[in-house]
N, C-alpha and C positions, 0 to 999 in steps of 0.2 A: 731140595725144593725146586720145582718147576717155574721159572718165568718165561712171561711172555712177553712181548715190546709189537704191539704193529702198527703201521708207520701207513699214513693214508698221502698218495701221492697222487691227484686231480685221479685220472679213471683208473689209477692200479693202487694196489694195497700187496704191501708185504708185510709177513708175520716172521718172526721170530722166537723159537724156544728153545731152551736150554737151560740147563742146570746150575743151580748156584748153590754157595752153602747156605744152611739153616740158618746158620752166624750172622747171616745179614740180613739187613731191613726187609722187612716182610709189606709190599705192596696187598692188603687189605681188601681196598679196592682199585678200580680200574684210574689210575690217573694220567695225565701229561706230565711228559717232562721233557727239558730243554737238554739237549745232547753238544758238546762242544764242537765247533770245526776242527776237523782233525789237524793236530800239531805242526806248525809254522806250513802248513799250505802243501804238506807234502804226500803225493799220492802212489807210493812206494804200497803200504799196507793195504793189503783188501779189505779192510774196516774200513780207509780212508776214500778207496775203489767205490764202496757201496753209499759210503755217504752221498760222495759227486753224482751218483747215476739217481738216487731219491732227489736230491734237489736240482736236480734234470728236468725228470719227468713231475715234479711238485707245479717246477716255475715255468714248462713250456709247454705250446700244445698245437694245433694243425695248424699250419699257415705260417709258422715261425721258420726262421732259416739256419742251417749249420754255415760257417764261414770256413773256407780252410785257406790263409792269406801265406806266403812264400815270397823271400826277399829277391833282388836284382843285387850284383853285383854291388853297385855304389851305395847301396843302400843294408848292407850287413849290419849287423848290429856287433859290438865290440865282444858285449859280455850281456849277461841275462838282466841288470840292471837297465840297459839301453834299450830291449828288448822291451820290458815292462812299460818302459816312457813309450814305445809306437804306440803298446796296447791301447794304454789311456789318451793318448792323442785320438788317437784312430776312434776308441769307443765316443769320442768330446767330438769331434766332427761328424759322426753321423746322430747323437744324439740333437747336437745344433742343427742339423740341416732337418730332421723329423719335428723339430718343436717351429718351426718356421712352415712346414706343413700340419701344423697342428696337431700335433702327436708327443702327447708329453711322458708315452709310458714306457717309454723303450729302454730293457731290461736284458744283461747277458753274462755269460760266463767265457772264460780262459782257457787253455792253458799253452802254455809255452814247450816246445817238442826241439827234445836234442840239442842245445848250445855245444857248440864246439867249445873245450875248455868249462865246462861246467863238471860239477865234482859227484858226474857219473863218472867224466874220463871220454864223453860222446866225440864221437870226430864229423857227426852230420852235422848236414844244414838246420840253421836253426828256421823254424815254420811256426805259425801260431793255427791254433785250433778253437773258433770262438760258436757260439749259437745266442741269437739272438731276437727277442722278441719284439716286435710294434716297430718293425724297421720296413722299410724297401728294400728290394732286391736290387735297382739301380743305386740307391744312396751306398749299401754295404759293399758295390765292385769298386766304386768311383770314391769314394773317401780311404779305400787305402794307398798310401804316396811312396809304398816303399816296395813293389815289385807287383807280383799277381796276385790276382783274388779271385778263385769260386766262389760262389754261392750254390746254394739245393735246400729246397726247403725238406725239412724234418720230413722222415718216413718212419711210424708210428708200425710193430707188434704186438704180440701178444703180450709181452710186457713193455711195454712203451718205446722209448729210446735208450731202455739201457744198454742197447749193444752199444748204440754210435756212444753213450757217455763212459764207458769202458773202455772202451776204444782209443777216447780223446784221453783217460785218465792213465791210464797206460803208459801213454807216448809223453806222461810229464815225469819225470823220475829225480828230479829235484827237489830244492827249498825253495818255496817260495815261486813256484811252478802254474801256479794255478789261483785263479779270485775269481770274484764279479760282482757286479753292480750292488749297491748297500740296499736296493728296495728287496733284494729277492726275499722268497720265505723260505726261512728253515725248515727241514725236515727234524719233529718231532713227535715221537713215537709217544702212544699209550700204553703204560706199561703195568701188567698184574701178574699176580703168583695161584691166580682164582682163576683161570680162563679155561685149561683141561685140567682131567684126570689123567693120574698115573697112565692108568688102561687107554683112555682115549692115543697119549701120547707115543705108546708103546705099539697100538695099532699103526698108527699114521710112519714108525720108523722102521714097521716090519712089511707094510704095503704103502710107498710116500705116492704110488701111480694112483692110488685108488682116487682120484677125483670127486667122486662124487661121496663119499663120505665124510672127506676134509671141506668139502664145501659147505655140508649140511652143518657140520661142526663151524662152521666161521660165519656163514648168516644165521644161526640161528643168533645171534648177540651183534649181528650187523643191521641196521635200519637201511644202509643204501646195500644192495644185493650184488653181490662178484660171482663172477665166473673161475673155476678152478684154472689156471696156465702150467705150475708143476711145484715141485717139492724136492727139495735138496735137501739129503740127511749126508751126515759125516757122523763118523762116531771116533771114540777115545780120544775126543777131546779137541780132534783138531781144527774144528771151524769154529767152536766155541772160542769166542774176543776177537775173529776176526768183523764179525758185521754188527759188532756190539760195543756198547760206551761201558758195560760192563759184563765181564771177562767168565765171570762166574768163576770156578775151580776146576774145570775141565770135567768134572765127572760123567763119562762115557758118551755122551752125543749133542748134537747140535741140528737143528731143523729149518730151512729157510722154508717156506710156504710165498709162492706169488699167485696173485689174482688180477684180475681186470674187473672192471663195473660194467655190469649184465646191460 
């Protein structure tokens, strides 16, 4: 059985297909559903990889800033617990200092890169890796107190920021490695066993460049119209349960499809 899952992220949409057994619940039709955040925070698995990078690009967009903040000497953090306390410090001082500017929406993510003695075994400097929406760019240099801060704001391709949110997800290889703010929205995928045909499927895994034919296949069932970006096939199994809440049985292939909004 063929299912589908795709996942609409502000101007990009990624899809999803792949094989599951017949043994399982047959999606009918096209519905939502709620996918869980990957397991205690940790971004080890490319399932976990792709979650981070849809709730990236879901929750940020032009004008937002990436932060990448680096300790001072006196200012180290002991262990990754001590580390977490800057975060939330740091995120509660620029959130105070934008709500005093009347700005009450300001919304970001994590993650924590390399602790020394962290149970990768890392011997770097520990650094935090943040982006952040409805900030300043003066408020985000000047409210960090515990060494330097960049700022830059977001630079957006063809498919969004998922390089920079790879990037940052990468560099977190812990527990407990990674959060953010409780307003963000979840990336949650629409998911049916009704969206191609066998044959369509078998097209798209034997030509995944053809652009213009997976696009006519995805708006024709889209009301907001994308633009093809590219198609990533794996076969015998092995990307199948990485970009997925469900794994399927590995049977012979697995299809990412990304798009941008025309």
């Amino acid at each position: 059985m063929i299912r589908t899952k795709k996942y609409n992220c502000g101007n990009y949409q990624e899809i999803e297909i792949f094989n599951v057994s017949p043994r399982k619940r047959k999606y009918e039709r096209a519905r939502k559903v709620k996918e869980s955040t990957p397991a205690q925070k940790n971004l080890n698995s490319k399932r976990a990889q792709r979650y981070f990078a849809r709730l990236c690009n879901l929750n940020f967009s032009e004008g937002d800033y990436s932060v990448d903040a680096t300790y001072d000497d006196a200012h180290l953090p002991a262990n990754r617990d001590e580390a977490l306390r800057d975060v939330r410090n740091y995120a509660r001082r620029v959130r105070y200092e934008m709500a005093k500017r009347g700005k009450e929406d300001v919304e970001f993510v994590y993650v924590i890169s390399n602790h020394k003695g962290d149970d990768t075994g890392s011997k770097a400097r520990c650094h935090i890796h943040m982006i952040f929406k409805g900030a300043d760019r003066d408020v985000l240099e000047k409210k960090w107190k515990a060494g330097y801060c960049n700022t830059d704001k977001l630079r957006f391709s063809e498919t969004g920021i998922t390089g920079k949110a790879l990037y940052m997800a990468r560099q977190g290889k812990s527990k407990r490695c990674w959060g953010g703010s409780l307003g963000l929205k979840k990336p949650e995928p629409i998911v049916s066993d009704r969206t191609f045909t066998r044959g369509q499927v078998e097209r798209i895994i034997n030509d995944p460049g053809d652009g213009r034919f997976i696009s006519k296949l995805i708006n024709k069932n889209n009301k907001t119209k994308y633009v093809f970006t590219d198609c990533i096939v794996e076969h015998d199994g092995r990307q199948v349960g990485f970009f997925s809440e469900d794994p399927g049985d590995g049977l012979g292939f697995s299809v990412l499809i990304r798009m941008r909004r025309e």
